[in-house]
C-alpha positions as CSV (number, residue, x, y, z in Angstrom):
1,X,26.6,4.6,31.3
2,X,25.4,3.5,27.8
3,X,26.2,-0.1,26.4
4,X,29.5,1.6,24.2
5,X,30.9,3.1,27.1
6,X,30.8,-0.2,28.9
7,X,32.4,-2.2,26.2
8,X,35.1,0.2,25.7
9,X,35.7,0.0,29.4
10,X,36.1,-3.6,29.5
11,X,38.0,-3.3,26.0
12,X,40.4,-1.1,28.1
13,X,40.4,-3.0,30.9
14,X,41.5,-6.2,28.6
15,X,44.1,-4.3,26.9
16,X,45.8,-3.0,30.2
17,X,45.5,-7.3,31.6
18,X,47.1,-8.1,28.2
19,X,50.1,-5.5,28.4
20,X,50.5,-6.3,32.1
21,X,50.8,-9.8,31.6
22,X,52.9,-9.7,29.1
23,X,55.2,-7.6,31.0
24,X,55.1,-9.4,34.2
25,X,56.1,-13.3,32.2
26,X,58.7,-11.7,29.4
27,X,56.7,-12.2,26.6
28,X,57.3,-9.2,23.8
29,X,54.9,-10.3,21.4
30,X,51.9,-9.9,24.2
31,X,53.3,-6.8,24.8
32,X,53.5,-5.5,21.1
33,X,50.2,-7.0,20.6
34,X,48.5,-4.5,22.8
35,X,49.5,-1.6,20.8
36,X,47.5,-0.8,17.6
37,X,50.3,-0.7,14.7
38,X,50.8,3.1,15.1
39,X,50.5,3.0,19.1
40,X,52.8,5.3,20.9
41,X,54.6,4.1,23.9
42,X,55.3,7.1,26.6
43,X,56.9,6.4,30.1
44,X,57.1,8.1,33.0
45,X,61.2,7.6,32.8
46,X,61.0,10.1,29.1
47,X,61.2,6.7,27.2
48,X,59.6,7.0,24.3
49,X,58.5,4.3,21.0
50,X,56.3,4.2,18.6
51,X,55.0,2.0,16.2
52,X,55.0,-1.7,16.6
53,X,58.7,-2.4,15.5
54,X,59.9,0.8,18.2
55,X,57.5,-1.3,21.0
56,X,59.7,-4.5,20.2
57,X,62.9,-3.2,20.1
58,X,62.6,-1.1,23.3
59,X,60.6,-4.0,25.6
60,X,63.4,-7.1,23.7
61,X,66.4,-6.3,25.5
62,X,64.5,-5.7,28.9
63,X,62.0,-8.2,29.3
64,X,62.7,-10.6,26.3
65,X,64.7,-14.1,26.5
66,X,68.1,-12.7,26.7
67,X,67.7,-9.5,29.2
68,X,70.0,-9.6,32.1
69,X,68.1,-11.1,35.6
């Protein structure tokens, strides 16, 4: 493996710890923050987003401050 290939791994690898973390304590920004400002959201569940705003407005209502527990 050359020295690229290993920095994008870990790059990757700290991109997926970011989104994950932000998913698992609520925090939206974290999440939006691990998108790049065109980033595409696709889930399993045929929900799809993209662009930053699209990230926030999907992931707000259910992991922000005010989604229902």
């Amino acid at each position: 493996m050359t020295q690229d290939e290993t920095t994008d791994r870990v790059q990757i690898q700290y991109t997926m710890a970011v989104y994950c973390n932000s998913v698992d304590s609520g925090d939206v920004e974290g999440v939006v923050s691990a998108f790049m400002p065109d980033g595409h959201l696709e889930l399993s569940s045929d929900a799809t987003a993209a662009g930053r705003d699209a990230i926030r407005a999907f992931y707000t209502p259910v992991i922000g401050p005010d989604r229902p527990d």
